[in-house]
C-alpha positions as CSV (number, residue, x, y, z in Angstrom):
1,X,0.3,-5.6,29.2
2,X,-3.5,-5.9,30.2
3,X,-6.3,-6.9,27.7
4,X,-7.1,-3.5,27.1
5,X,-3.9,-2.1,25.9
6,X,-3.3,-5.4,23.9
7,X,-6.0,-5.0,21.5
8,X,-5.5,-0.9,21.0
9,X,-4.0,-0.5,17.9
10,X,-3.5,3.5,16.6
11,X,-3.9,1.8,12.9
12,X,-7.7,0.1,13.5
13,X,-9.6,3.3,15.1
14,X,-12.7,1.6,14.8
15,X,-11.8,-1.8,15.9
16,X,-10.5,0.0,19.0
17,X,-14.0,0.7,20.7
18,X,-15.1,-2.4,20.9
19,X,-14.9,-4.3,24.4
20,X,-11.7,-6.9,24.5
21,X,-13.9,-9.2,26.5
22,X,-16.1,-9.4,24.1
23,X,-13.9,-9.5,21.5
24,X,-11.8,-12.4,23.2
25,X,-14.9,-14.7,23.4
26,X,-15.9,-14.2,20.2
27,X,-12.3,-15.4,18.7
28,X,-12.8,-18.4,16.5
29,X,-9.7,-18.4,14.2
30,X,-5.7,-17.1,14.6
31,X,-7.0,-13.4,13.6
32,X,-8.5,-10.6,15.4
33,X,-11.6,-10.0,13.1
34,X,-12.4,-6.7,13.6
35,X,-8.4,-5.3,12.6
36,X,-8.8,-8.0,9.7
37,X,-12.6,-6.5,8.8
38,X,-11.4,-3.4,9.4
39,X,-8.4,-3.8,7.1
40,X,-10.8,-5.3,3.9
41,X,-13.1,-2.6,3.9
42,X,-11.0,0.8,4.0
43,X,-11.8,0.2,0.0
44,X,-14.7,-1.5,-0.4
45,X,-17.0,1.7,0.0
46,X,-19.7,0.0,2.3
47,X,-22.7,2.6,2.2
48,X,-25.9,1.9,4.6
49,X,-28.6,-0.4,3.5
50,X,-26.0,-2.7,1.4
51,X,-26.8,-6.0,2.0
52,X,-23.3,-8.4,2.8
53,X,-22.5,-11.6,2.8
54,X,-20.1,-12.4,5.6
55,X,-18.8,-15.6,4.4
56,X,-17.6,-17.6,7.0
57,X,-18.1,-15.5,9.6
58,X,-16.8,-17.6,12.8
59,X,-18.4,-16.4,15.8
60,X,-19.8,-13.5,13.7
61,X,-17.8,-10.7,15.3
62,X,-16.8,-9.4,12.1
63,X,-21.1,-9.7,11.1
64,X,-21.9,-6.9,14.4
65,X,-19.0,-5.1,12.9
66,X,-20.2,-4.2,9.4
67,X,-23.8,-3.4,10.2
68,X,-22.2,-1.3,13.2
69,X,-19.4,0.4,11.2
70,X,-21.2,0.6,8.1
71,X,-25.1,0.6,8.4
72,X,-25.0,-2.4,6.4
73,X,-27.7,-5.3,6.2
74,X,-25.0,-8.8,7.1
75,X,-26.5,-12.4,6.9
76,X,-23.4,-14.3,8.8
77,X,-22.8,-17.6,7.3
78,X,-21.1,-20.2,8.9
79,X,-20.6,-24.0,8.4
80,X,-18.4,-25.0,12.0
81,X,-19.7,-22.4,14.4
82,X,-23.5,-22.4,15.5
83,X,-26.3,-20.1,14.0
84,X,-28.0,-20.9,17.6
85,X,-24.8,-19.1,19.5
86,X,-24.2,-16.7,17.2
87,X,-28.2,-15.5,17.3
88,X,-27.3,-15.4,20.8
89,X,-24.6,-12.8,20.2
90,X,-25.7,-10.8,17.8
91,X,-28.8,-10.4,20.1
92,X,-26.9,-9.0,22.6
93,X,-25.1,-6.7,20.9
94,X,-28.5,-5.1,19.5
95,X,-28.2,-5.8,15.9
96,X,-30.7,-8.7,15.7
97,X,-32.6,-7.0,12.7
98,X,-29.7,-6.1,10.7
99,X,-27.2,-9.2,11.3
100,X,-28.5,-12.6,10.3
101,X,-27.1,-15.7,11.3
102,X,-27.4,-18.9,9.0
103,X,-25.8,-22.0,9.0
104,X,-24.7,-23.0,6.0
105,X,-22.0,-25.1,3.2
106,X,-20.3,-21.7,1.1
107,X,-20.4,-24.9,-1.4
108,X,-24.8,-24.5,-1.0
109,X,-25.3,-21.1,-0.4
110,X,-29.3,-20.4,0.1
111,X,-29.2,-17.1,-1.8
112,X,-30.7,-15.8,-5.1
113,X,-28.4,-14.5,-8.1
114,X,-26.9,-11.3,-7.4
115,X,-28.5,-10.7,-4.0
116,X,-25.7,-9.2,-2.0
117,X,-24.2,-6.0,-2.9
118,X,-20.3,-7.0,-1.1
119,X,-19.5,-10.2,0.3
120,X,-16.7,-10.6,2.6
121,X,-14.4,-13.6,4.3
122,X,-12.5,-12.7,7.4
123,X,-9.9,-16.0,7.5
124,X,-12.0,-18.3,6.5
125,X,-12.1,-18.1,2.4
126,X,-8.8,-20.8,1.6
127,X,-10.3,-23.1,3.4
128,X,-12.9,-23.6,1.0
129,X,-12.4,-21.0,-1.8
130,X,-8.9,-22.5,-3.5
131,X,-10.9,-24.8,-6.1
132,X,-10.5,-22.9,-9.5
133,X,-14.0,-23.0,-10.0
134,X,-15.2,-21.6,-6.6
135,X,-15.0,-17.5,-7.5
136,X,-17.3,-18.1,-10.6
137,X,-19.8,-20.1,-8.2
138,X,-19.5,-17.0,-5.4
139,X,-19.7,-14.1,-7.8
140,X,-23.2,-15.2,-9.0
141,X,-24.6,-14.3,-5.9
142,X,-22.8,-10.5,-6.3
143,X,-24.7,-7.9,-8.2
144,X,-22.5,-6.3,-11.0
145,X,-19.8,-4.3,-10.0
146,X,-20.4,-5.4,-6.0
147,X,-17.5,-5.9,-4.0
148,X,-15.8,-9.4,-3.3
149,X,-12.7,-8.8,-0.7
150,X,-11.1,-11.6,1.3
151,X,-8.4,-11.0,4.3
152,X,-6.8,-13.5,6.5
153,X,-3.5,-15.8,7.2
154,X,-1.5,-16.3,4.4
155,X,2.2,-16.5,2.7
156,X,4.4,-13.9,1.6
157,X,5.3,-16.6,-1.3
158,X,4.9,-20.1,-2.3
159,X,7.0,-22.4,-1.0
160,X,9.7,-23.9,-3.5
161,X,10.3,-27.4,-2.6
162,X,10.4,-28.6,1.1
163,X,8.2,-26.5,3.9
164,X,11.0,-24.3,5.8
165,X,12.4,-26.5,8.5
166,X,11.4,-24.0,11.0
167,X,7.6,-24.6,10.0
168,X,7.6,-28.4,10.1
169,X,6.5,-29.0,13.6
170,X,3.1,-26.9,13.3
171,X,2.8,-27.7,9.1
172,X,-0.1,-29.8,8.5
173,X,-1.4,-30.9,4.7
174,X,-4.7,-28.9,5.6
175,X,-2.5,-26.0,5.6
176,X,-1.8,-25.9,1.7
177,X,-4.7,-24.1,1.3
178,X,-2.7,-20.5,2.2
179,X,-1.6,-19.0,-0.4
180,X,0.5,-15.7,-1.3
181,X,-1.1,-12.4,-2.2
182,X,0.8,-12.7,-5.8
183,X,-1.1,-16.4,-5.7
184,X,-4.7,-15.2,-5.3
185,X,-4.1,-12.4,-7.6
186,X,-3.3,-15.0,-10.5
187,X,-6.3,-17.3,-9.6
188,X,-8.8,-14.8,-9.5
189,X,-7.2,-12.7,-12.6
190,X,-7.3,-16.2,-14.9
191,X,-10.9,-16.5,-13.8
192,X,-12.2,-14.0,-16.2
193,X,-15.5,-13.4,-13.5
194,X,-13.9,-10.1,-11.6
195,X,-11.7,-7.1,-11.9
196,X,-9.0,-7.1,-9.4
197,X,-8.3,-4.1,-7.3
198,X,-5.4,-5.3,-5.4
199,X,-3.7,-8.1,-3.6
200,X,-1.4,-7.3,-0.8
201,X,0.0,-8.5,2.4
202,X,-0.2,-6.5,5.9
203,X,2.9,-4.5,6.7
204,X,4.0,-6.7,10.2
205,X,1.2,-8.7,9.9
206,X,3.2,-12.1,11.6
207,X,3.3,-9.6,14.6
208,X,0.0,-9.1,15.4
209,X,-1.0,-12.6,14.5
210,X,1.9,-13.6,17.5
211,X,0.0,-11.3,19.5
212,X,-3.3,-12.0,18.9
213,X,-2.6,-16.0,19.4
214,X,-0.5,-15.6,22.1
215,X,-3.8,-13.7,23.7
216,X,-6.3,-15.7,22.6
217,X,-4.8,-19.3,22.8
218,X,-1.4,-19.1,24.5
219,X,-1.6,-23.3,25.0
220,X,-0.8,-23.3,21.0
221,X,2.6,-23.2,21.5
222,X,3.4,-25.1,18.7
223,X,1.9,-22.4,16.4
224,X,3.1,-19.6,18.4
225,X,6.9,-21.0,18.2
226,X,6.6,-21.4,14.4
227,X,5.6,-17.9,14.1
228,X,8.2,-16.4,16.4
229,X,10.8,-18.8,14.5
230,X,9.3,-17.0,10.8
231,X,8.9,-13.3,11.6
232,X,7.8,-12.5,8.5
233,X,9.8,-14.9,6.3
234,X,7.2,-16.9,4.9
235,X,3.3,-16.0,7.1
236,X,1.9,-12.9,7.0
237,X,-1.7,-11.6,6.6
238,X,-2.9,-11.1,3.1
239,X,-5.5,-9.0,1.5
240,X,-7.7,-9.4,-2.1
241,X,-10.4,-6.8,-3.0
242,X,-12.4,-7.4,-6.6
243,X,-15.4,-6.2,-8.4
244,X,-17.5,-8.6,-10.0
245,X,-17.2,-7.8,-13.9
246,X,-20.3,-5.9,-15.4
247,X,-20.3,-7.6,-18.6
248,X,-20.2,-10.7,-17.8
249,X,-23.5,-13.9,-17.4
250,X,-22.7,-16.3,-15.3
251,X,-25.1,-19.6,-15.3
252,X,-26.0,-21.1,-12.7
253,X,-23.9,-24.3,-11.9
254,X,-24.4,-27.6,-13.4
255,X,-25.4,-30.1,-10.7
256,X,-26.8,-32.8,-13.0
257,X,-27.4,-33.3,-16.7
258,X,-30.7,-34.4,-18.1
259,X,-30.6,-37.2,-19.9
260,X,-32.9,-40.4,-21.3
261,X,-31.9,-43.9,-21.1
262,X,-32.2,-45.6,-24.1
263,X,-32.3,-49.3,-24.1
264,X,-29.5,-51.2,-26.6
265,X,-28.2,-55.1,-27.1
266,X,-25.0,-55.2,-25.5
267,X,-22.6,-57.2,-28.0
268,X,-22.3,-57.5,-31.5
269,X,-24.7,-59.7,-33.6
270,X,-21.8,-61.7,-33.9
271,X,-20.5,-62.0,-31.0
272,X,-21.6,-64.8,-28.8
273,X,-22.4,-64.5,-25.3
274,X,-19.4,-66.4,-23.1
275,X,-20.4,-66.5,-19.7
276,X,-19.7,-69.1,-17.5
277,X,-22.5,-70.6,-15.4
278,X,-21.6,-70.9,-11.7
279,X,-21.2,-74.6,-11.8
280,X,-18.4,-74.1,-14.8
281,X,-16.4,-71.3,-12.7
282,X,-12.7,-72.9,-13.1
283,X,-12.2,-72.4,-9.3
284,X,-15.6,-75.0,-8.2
285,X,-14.8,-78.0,-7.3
């Protein structure tokens, strides 16, 4: 199969114009992200001059996509990939006044309070969005009722007990970050900051990340062979779209509390003070 008729696929239409080549050298995870992208925002009713964060955007493929698809304003954030190189790409592709590249921690985002009408992670978001606290941080940077939707790999349930032996080889303890569909949908539900839309996994979505990997990276064989071993049992693609709740303040967060040192004695008025000098240490000679 060439490079072309790899990366057609009848059920992304959009995805399907773009140039594999350049789609190949923008890869930076185990996901196409334009079928991913492409997948999120069937419901997240982009309209032009939105602005988006595209949170953890890799090589900001999934950045030229929006504004392209969507007439959308994107400013790519990224911690591990280069704002320099991705400048560099989104320059070429034209979009240079629409698509901005910054580098940044999603732990420090440089944005105001309810800037971004939609923000969007294209397999990035469990590797720094699991803490319980983390979807109250992001969603002040929503407007009311703007779209929060995350896609990437994930679990078609949590592991009970011991990782499936067919898994061990490729398992590493960053890898407890992925989660299940039914997973995310708890987490986000109990935070009380959105209204869930839905949570769901991609029909044969172990196939096309085979695919994909075996395309983009076909030395990971010890990935590849854990995925081939799986089929579907246990990795999968998941999907969560949300609305950040209408009624709801949320403060911005605590990084310090004021306080004033007051000067007090130490011990009681009766207590004596019982230090030992150096020279009466019980271990000098």
């Amino acid at each position: 199969m060439s490079l072309d008729e790899a990366l057609i696929n009848e059920s992304f239409p959009r995805s399907n114009k773009y140039n594999p080549e350049w789609l190949v050298a923008a890869a930076s995870s185990a996901a196409n992200p334009l079928w991913l992208t492409e997948w999120l925002t069937a419901d997240m009713h982009l309209r032009p001059g939105m602005r988006v964060l595209d949170l953890g955007c890799g090589r900001a493929a999934s950045s030229v996509f929006l504004h392209r698809e969507f007439g959308v304003e994107v400013w790519a954030v990224d911690l591990w990939f280069s704002a320099s190189e991705n400048f560099r790409r989104i320059g070429d592709a034209e979009v240079e006044r629409q698509v901005f590249p910054i580098h940044a921690d999603a732990h420090a985002l440089p944005f105001a309070p309810e800037f971004f009408d939609a923000i969007a992670s294209i397999d990035s978001f469990p590797y720094f969005g699991t803490d319980d606290l983390y979807l109250s941080y992001l969603a002040r940077f929503l407007r009311p009722g703007g779209y929060l939707g995350i896609a990437g790999a994930g679990l078609t349930r949590e592991f009970e007990g011991a990782i499936p032996e067919h898994l061990r080889n490729w398992w590493t303890p960053d890898l407890c970050c992925l989660h299940s569909a039914d997973w995310w949908r708890r987490q986000w539900d109990r935070s009380g900051t959105v209204d869930l839309q839905f949570a769901d996994s991609m029909q044969g979505g172990w196939a096309l990340w085979l695919d994909w990997l075996s395309l983009v990276a076909p030395e990971n064989q010890v990935e590849i062979d854990a995925i081939e071993a799986d089929r579907g049992a246990n990795l999968t693609y998941v999907r969560v779209l949300a609305r950040r709740k209408e009624n709801i303040n949320l403060d911005d967060p605590l990084v310090s509390v004021p306080t004033q040192y007051t000067r007090k004695r130490l011990l009681r008025d009766d207590v004596s003070d019982t230090r030992l000098k150096l020279d009466e240490a019980p271990w000098s000679d």
